[in-house]
C-alpha positions in Angstrom: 5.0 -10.9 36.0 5.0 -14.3 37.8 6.7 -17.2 35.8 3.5 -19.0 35.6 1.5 -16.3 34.1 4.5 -15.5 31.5 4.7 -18.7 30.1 1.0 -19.1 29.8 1.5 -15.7 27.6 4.3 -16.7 25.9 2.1 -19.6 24.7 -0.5 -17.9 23.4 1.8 -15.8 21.6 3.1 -18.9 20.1 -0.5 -20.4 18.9 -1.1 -17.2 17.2 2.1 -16.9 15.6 2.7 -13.1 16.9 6.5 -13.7 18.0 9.5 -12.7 15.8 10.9 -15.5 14.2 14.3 -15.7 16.6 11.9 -16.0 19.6 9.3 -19.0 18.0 9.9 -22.9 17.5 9.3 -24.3 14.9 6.1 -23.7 13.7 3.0 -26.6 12.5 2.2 -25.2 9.1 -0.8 -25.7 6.9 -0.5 -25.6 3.4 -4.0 -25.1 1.2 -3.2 -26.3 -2.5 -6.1 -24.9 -4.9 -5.3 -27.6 -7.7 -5.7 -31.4 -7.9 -2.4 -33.4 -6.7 0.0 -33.3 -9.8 0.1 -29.8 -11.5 2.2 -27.1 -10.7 0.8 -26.0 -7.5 1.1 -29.2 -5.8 4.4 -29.5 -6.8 4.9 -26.3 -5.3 3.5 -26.4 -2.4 5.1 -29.7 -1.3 8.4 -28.4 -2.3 8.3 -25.7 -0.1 7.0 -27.3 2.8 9.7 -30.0 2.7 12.4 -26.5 2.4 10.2 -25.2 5.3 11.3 -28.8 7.4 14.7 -28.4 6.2 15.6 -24.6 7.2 14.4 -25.3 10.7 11.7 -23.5 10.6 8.8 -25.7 10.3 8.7 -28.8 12.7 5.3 -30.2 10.5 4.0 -29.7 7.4 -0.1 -30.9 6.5 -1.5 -30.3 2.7 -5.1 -29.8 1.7 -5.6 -30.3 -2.1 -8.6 -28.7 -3.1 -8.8 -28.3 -7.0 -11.6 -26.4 -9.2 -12.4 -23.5 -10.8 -8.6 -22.1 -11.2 -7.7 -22.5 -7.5 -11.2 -20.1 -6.8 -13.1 -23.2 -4.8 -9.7 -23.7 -3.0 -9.5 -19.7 -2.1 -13.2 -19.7 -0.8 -12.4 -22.5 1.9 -9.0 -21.2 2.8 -10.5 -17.2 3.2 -13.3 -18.2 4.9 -11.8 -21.1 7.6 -8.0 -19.5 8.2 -8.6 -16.1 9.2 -6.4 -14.6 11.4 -4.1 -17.9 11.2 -0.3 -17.0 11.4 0.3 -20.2 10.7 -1.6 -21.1 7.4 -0.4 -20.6 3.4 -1.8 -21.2 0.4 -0.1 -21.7 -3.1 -1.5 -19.3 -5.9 -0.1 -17.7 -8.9 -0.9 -16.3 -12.8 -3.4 -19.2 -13.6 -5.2 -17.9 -10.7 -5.4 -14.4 -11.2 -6.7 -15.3 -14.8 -9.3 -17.7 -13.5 -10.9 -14.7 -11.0 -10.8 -12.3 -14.3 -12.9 -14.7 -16.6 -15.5 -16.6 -13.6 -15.4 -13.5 -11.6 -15.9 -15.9 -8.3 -17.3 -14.6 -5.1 -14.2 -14.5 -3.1 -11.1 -12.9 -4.5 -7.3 -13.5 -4.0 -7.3 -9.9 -2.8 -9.0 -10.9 0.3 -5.3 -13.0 1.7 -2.6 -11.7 2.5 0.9 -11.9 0.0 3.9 -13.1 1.0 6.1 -13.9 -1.7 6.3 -15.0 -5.3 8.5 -18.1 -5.4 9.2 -18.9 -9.1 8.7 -18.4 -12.8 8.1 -20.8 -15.4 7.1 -21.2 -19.4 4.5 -22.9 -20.5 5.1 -25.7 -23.1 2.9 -26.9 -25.6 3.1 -31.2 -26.3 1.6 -33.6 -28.8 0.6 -37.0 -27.9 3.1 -39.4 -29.5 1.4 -40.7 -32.1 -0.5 -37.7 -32.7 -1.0 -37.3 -37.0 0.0 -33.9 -36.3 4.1 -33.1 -35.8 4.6 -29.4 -35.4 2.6 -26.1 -34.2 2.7 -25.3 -37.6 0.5 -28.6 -37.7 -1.7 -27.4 -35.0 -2.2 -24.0 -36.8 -3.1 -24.9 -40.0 -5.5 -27.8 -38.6 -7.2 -25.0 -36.3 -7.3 -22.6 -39.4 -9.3 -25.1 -41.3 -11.8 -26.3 -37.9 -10.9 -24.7 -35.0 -13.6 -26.6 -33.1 -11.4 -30.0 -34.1 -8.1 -29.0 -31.8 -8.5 -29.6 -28.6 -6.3 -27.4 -26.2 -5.8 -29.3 -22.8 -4.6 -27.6 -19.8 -5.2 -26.0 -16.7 -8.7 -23.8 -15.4 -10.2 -21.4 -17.7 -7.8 -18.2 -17.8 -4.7 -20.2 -17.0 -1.3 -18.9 -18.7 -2.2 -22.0 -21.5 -5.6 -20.9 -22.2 -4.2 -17.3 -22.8 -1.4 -18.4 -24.8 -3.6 -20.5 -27.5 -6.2 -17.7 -27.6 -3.1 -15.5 -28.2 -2.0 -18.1 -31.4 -5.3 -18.3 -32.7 -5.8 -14.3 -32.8 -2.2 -13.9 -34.1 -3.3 -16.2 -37.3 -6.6 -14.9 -37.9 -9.3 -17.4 -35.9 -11.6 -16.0 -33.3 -10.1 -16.9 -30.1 -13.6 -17.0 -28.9 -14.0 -20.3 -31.2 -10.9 -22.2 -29.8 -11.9 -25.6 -28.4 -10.1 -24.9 -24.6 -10.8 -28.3 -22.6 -9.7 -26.9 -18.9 -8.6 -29.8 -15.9 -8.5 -29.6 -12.5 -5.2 -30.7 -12.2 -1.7 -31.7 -13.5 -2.1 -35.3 -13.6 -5.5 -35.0 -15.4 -4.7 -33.1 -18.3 -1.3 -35.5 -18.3 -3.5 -38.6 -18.4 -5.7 -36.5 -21.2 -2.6 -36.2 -23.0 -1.5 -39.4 -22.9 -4.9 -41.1 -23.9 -4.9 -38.7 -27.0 -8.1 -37.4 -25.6 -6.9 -33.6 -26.5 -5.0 -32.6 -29.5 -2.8 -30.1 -27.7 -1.4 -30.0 -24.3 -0.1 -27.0 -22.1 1.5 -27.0 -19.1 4.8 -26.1 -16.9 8.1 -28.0 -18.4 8.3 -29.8 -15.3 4.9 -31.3 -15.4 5.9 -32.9 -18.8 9.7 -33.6 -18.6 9.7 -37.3 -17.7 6.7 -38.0 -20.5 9.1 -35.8 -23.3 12.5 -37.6 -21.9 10.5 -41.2 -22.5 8.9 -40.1 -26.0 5.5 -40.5 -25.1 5.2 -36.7 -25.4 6.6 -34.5 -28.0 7.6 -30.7 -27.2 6.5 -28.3 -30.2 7.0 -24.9 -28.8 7.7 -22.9 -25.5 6.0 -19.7 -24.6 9.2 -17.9 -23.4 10.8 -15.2 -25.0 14.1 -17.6 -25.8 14.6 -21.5 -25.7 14.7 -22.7 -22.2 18.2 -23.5 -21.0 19.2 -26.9 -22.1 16.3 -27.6 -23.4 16.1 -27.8 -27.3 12.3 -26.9 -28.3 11.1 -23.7 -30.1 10.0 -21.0 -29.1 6.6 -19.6 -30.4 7.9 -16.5 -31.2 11.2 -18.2 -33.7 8.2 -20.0 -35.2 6.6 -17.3 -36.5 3.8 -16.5 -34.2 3.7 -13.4 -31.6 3.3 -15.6 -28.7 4.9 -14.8 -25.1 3.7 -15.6 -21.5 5.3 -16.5 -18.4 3.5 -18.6 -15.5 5.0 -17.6 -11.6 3.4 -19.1 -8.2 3.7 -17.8 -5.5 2.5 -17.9 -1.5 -0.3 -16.0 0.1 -1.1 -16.1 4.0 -4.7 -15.9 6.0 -7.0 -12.7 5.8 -6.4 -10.6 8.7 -3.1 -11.5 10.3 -1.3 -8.9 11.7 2.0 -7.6 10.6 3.9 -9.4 12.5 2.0 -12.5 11.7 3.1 -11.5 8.1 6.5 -10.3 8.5 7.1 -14.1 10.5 5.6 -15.9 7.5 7.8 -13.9 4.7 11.0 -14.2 7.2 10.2 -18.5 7.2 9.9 -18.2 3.2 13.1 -16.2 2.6 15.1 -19.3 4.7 13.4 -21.7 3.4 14.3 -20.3 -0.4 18.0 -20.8 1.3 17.8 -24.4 2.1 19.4 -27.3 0.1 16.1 -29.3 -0.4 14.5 -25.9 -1.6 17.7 -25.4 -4.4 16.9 -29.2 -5.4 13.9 -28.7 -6.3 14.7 -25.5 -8.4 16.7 -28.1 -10.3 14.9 -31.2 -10.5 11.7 -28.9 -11.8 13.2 -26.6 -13.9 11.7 -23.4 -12.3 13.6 -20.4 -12.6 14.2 -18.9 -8.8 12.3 -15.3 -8.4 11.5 -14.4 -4.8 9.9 -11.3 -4.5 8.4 -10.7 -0.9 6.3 -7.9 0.8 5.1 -4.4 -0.9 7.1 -5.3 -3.5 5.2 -8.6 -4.5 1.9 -7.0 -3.4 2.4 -4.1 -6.1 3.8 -6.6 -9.0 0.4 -8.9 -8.0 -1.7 -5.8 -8.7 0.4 -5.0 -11.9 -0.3 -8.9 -13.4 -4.1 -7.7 -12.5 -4.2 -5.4 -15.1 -1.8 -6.5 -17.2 -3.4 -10.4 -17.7 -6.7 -8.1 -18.0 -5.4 -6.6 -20.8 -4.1 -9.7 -22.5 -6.9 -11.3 -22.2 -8.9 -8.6 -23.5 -7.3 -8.1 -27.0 -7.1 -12.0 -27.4 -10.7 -12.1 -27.2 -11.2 -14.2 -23.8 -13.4 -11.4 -21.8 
């Protein structure tokens, strides 16, 4: 083959992201994020394209934030403008697979490609400040009374939140179908809902609260986790009395229709960039609890949370 005619190959090759790995530079990724800047996702995201930049594997990084429907209206324009892009991602997790069970949207996550789940996290539930009520016990007995009058706040419809006070309000006798859910695009709205005492209740990711708990303006009255969090002195639902246990993960997916190498280069980037420094900083500085999970493996446990969220979902009365 003459040189000119190789490197015009090895190009394309390149562009399409079909080389291993050890042969490619650094690749020019493009990260979808399905949610409004300031939730989980977008923390997310961002945090692993800066530990993409810092294992070497990624020379640039670009974001797209585009929130709605529990990541669905983000999934449409990422299935529909990336396929066959070996060099395209997109954040997803629980609170999306819970969002495609109860809108049932056109497009489903089942059309991308998985790559790896990233991390785990509990949700906790926060008062504003100078909220009248002080405790979930608070919260329950105001629901029991007018369930209509507590506002949840959190992510989409069928996030980990949602599910969690429908859970509550079937484990103390109110029809879950009669809990007043108020769902946000994004972290930093429900946060600013929070704040303004708009909602009663808010739900979200530790991490997404910490700084607004640590300055008072928040306060923590129980964790969805099975014990407390590490550190971290608020109550569990469960030591409280109430039956209540869900985790929240996120994870990766890549474009419809790459190839398997395309996929196998993508998971390979991941795994390093789960290795770097920046990546183990910002384990730290958000409280998410590491658990990579790449390939078959993640495509079977993805499948498994299908059915299983289904299920929840069912008995708590949401679909």
């Amino acid at each position: 083959m003459r040189r000119d005619t190789f490197l015009k190959s090895l190009a394309a090759l390149t562009a399409a992201g079909t080389l291993p790995l050890s042969a490619r530079a650094a690749a020019n990724l493009k990260m979808m994020i399905p949610a409004n800047p300031g939730g989980g996702w977008d923390a997310t995201g961002r945090a692993l394209g800066k530990a993409l930049q810092d294992a070497g594997v990624a020379s640039a990084v670009t974001y797209e934030n585009k929130g709605g429907a529990a990541g669905a209206i983000g999934l449409a324009q990422f299935v529909n403008a990336s396929k066959g892009d070996g060099n395209a991602m997109m954040v997803m997790g629980a609170v999306m697979l819970g969002g495609i069970i109860t809108g049932k949207p056109p497009v489903s996550v089942t059309q991308a490609t998985p790559l790896a789940r990233l991390t785990s996290e509990y949700n906790v539930f926060v008062l504003p400040e100078n909220s009248p009520l002080k405790t979930m016990k608070d919260v329950v007995e105001q629901m029991k009374k007018d369930p209509g009058s507590v506002k949840w706040g959190g992510g989409s419809r069928g996030s980990t939140e949602h599910i969690a006070a429908a859970m509550l309000a079937r484990e103390v006798g109110v029809d879950a179908a009669k809990i007043n859910y108020v769902p946000f695009r994004g972290g930093g709205e429900a946060t600013a809902a929070i704040l303004g005492g708009n909602v009663t209740v808010g739900g979200s990711g530790y991490s997404e609260f910490q700084q607004y708990i640590e300055s008072g303006k928040m306060r923590p009255i129980a964790v969805t986790s099975a014990a407390r969090l590490k550190g971290i002195d608020i109550p569990t639902m469960k030591e409280q009395g109430y039956n209540v246990e869900i985790g929240n993960w996120r994870g990766v997916y890549g474009a419809p229709g790459i190839s398997a190498e395309q996929r196998k280069a993508l998971v390979e980037m991941i795994v390093k960039a789960t290795r770097s420094k920046a990546w183990a900083e910002a384990l730290a500085k958000n409280n998410w609890t590491p658990a990579l999970m790449v390939g078959k493996e993640f495509e079977d446990f993805v499948d498994h949370e299908f059915a299983s969220l289904r299920a929840t979902m069912v008995k708590a009365g949401m679909v």
